[in-house]
C-alpha positions as semicolon CSV with decimal commas, in nm:
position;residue;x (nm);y (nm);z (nm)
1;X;0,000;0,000;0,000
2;X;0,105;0,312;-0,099
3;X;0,084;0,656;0,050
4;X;0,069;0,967;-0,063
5;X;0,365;1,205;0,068
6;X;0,291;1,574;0,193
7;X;0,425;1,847;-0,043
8;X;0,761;1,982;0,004
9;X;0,638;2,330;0,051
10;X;0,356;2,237;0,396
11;X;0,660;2,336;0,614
12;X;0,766;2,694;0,491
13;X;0,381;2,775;0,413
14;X;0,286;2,698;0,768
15;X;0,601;2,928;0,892
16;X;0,442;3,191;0,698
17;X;0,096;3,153;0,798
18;X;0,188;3,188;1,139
19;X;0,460;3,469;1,105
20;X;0,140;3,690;0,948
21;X;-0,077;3,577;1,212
22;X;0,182;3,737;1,500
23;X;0,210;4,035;1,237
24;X;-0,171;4,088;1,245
25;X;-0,223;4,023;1,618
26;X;0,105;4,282;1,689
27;X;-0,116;4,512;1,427
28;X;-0,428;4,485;1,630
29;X;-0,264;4,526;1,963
30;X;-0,106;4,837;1,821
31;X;-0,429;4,963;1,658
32;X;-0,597;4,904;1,995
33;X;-0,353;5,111;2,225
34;X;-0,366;5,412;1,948
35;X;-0,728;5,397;2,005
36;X;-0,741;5,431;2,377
37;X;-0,456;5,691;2,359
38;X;-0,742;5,838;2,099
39;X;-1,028;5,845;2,334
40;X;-0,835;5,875;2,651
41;X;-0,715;6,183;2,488
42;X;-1,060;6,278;2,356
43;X;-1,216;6,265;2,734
44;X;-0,884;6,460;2,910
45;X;-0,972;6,753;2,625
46;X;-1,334;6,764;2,695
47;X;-1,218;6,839;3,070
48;X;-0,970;7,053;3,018
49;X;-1,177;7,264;2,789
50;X;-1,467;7,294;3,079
51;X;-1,240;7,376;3,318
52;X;-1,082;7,645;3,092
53;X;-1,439;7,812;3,023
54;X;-1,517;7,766;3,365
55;X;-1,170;7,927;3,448
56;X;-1,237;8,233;3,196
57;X;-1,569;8,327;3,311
58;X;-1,476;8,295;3,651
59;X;-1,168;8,540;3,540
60;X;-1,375;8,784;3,371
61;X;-1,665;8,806;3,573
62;X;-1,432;8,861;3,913
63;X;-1,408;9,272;3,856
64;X;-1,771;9,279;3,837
65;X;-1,829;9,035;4,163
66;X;-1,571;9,253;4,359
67;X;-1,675;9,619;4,210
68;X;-1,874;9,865;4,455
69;X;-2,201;10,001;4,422
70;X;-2,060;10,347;4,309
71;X;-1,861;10,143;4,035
72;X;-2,182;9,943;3,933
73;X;-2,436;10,217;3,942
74;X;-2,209;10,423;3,672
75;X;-2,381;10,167;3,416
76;X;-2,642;10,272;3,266
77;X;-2,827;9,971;3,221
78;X;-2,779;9,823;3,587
79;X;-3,024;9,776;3,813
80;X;-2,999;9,651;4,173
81;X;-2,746;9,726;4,436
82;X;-2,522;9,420;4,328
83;X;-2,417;9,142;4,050
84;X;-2,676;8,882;4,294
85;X;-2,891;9,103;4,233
86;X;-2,932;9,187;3,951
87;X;-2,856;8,823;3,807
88;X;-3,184;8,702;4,050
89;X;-3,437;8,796;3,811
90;X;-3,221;8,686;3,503
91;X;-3,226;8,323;3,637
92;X;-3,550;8,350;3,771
93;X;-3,658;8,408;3,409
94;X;-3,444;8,199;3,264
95;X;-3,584;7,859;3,495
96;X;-3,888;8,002;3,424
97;X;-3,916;8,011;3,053
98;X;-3,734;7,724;3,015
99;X;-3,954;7,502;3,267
100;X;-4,264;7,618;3,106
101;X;-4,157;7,516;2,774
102;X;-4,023;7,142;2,900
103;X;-4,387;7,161;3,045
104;X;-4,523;7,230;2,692
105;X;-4,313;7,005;2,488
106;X;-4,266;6,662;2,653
107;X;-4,571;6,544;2,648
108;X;-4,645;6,685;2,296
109;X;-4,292;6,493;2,234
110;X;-4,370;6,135;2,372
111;X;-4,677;6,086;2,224
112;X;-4,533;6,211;1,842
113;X;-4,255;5,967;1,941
114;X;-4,468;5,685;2,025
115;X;-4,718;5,773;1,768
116;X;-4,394;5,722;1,511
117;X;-4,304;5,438;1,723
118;X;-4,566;5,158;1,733
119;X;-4,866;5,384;1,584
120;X;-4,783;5,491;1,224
121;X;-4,801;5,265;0,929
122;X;-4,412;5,247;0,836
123;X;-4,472;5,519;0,531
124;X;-4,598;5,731;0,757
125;X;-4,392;5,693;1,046
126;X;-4,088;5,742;0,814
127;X;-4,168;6,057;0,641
128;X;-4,322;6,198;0,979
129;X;-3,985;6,117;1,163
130;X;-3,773;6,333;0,828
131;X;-3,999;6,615;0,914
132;X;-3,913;6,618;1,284
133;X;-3,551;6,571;1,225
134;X;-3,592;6,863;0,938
135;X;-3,760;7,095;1,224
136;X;-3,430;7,094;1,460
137;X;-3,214;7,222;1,219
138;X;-3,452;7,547;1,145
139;X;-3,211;7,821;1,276
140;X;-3,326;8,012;1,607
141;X;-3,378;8,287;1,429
142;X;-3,600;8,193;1,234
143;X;-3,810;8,083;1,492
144;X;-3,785;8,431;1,626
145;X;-3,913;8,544;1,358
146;X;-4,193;8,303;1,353
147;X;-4,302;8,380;1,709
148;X;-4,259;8,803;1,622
149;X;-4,434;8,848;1,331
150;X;-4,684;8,521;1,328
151;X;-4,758;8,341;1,683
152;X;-4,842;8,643;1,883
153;X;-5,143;8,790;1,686
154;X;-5,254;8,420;1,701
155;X;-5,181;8,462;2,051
156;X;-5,321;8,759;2,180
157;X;-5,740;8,657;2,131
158;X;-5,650;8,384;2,320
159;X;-5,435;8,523;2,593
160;X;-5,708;8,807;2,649
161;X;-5,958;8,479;2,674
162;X;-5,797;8,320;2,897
163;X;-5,703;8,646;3,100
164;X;-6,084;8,778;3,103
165;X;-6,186;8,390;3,248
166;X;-5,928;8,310;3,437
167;X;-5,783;8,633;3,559
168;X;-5,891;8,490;3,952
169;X;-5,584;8,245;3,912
170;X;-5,232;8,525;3,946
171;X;-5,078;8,376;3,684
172;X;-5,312;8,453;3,422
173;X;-5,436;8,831;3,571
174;X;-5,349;9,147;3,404
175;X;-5,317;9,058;3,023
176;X;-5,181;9,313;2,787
177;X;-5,169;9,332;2,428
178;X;-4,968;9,235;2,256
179;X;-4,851;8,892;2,343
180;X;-4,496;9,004;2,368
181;X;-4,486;8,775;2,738
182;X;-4,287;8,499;2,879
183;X;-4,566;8,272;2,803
184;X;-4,547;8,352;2,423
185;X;-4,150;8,318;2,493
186;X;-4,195;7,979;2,649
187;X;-4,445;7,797;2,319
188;X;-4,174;7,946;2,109
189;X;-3,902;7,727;2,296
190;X;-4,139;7,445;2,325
191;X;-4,168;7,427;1,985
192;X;-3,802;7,441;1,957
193;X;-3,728;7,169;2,195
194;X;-3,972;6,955;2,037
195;X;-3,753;6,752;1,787
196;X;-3,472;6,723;1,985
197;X;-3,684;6,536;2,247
198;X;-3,879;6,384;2,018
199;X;-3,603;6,224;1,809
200;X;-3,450;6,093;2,093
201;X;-3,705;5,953;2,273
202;X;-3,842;5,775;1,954
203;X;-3,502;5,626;1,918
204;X;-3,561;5,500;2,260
205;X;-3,899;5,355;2,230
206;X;-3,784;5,195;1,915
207;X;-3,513;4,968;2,121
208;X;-3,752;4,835;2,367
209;X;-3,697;4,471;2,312
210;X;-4,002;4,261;2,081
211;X;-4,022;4,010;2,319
212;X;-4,141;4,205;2,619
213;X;-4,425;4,369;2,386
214;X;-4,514;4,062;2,227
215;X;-4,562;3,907;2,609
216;X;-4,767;4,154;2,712
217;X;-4,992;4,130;2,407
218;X;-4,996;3,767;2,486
219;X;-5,114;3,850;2,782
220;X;-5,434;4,021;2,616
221;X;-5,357;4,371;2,681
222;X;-5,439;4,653;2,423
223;X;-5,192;4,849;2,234
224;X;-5,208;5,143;2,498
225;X;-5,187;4,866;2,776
226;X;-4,868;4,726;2,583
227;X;-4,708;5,085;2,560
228;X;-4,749;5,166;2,938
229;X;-4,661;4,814;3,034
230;X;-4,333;4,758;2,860
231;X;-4,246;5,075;2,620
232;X;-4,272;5,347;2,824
233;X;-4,043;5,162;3,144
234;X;-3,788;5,080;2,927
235;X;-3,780;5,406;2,754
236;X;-3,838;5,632;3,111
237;X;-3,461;5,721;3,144
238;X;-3,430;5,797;2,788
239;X;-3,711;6,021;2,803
240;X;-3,564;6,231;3,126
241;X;-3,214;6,272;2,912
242;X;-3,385;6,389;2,584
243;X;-3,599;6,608;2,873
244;X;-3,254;6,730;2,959
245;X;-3,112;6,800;2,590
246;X;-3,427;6,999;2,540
247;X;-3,438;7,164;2,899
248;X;-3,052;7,278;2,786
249;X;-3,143;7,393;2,445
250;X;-3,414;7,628;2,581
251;X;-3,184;7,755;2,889
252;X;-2,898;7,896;2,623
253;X;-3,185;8,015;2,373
254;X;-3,114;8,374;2,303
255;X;-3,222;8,549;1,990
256;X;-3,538;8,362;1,977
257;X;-3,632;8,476;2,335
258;X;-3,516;8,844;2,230
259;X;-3,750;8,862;1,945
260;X;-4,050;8,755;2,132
261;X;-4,047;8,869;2,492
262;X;-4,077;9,244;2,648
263;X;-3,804;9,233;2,900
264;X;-3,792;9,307;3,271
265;X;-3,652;9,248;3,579
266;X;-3,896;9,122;3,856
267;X;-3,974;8,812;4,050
268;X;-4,324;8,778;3,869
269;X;-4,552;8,513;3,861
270;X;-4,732;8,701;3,621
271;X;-4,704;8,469;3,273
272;X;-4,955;8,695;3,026
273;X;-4,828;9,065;3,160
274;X;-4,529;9,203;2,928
275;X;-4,222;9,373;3,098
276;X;-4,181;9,124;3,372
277;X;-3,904;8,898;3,305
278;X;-3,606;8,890;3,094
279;X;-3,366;8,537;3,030
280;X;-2,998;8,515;3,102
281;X;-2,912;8,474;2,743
282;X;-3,150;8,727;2,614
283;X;-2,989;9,025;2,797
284;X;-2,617;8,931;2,712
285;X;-2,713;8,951;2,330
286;X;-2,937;9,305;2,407
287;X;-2,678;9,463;2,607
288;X;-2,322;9,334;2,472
289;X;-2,347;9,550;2,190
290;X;-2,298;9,886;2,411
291;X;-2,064;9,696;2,697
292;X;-1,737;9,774;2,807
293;X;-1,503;9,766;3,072
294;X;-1,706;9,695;3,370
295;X;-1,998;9,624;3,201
296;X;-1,836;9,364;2,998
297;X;-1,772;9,207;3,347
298;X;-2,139;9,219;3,484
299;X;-2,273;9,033;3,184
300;X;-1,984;8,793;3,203
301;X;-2,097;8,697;3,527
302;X;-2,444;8,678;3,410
303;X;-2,284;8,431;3,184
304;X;-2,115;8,240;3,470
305;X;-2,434;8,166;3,649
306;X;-2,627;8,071;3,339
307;X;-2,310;7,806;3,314
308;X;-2,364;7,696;3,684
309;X;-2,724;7,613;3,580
310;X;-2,668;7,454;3,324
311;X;-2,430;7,195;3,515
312;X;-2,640;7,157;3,792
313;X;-2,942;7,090;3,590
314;X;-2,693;6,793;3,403
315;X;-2,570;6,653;3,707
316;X;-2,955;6,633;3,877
317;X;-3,016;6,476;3,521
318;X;-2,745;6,216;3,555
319;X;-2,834;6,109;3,931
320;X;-3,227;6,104;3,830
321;X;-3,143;5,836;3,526
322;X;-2,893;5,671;3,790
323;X;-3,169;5,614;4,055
324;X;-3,372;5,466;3,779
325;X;-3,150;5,238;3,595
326;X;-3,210;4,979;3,793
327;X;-3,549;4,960;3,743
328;X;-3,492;5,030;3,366
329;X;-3,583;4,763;3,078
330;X;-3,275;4,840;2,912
331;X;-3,080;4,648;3,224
């Protein structure tokens, strides 16, 4: 019997099989270590950058937070007998306007998203979800313009209707026309902060997995009964960080806010009366123009706290989804 013998060449083609193999795996371990360098890199910069704006306004806004009264009350536009004071009613109108219009536009933005979601033949949904996406990249303002020179007269008969019937409640008394009020300020930012919440919480609702909506349909419930039972759980944290991502949009807003509201500087309840409150962001762009020197400084601060807010309201953000994640359907 006679057997067949192995080519000469098995030996050296082995050798080189396994001399690229090393080659590749040396490759991939180098490829790997440039890409942690990469994002390691990526996540120091991020830092340092927020330290260095948080280093610059502090910087800038310091002559301002030191300056006496005499120094302040040489600008013309200041009012109040110091920088606390006078940013109060800025971030009072800021939170304000911007909690109004997360009030507005989250609901209005979960049920478009589930409507896209589990609702909307696929045509539909797809074309509907386009037009969404197409609204957030409308510039500011635009919007500004929108809410100027179209939304208040559509406003205003409504405003004095709900002023002349509920004018018992405080926060609907003493309507003037027109509509130039933080109210009108706020549906402009809801409307704003619509597709950004929208988008991602449709995203969300889209990842909840099949089998836990197919269970509960087994199960007999109804499509609503599915969606509260397993869609909106799973999706609750995404929800409160596309709540967020609006909630920031609509505290940094500026020239939409400027176009729309009549500005002033109170502690008022008051949502339908004009000249009551004015937003952080608003004033900067309003008054920068004729700033300098000190002035520069006060509205630097103003900037500062705006800044503060804005990282407090992310960090209550991150230890609200925290608290939940364990009860989360995504886990």
């Amino acid at each position: 019997m006679t057997t067949t013998p192995p080519p000469r060449d098995a030996a050296p083609q082995a050798r080189t099989d396994a001399a690229e193999a090393v080659r590749a795996a040396s490759t991939g371990r180098l490829a790997g270590r440039v890409f942690a360098g990469l994002s390691t890199g990526a996540g120091i910069l991020i830092l340092v950058t927020l330290a260095a704006v948080a280093v610059f306004l502090v910087a800038r806004a310091w002559p301002a937070l030191t300056a006496s009264r005499e120094e302040l009350d040489a600008i013309s536009w200041f009012s109040g007998g110091s920088v606390l004071e006078y940013v109060g009613p800025l971030v009072f109108g800021t939170l304000l306007a911007s909690l109004l219009a997360l009030v507005m536009a989250v609901p209005v933005s979960v049920g478009i998203a589930l409507f896209i979601s589990h609702y909307a033949p696929r045509r539909l949904a797809q074309g509907l979800g386009y037009l969404i996406d197409l609204l957030a990249a409308i510039p500011s303002v635009v919007y500004g313009l929108w809410g100027a020179l179209w939304l208040i007269g559509r406003l205003d008969p409504v405003f004095a209707w709900v002023s002349t019937n509920l004018g018992f409640i405080p926060f609907f008394a003493d309507y003037q026309a027109p509509a130039k009020n933080i109210m009108s300020a706020s549906v402009v930012l809801a409307v704003m902060i619509l597709p950004i919440i929208t988008a991602v919480s449709r995203e969300v609702f889209l990842q909840t997995p099949r089998l836990h909506e197919e269970a509960s349909l087994a199960l007999g419930a109804t499509r609503w009964e599915m969606v509260r039972q397993a869609v909106l759980p799973f999706g609750r944290s995404g929800v409160i960080s596309a709540s967020m991502l609006g909630l920031g949009r609509a505290l940094g807003e500026t020239m939409a806010v400027l176009m729309v509201i009549s500005p002033g500087f109170l502690f008022s309840f008051f949502l339908l009366k004009p000249g009551q409150q004015q937003t952080i962001a608003a004033n900067i762009a309003s008054k920068f123009p004729e700033a300098s020197g000190l002035s520069v400084s006060v509205l630097v601060a103003t900037g500062l706290a705006l800044f503060v807010i804005t990282f407090v309201v992310n960090f209550v953000a991150r230890w609200i989804i925290a608290r939940r994640a364990e009860f989360s359907g995504a886990n």
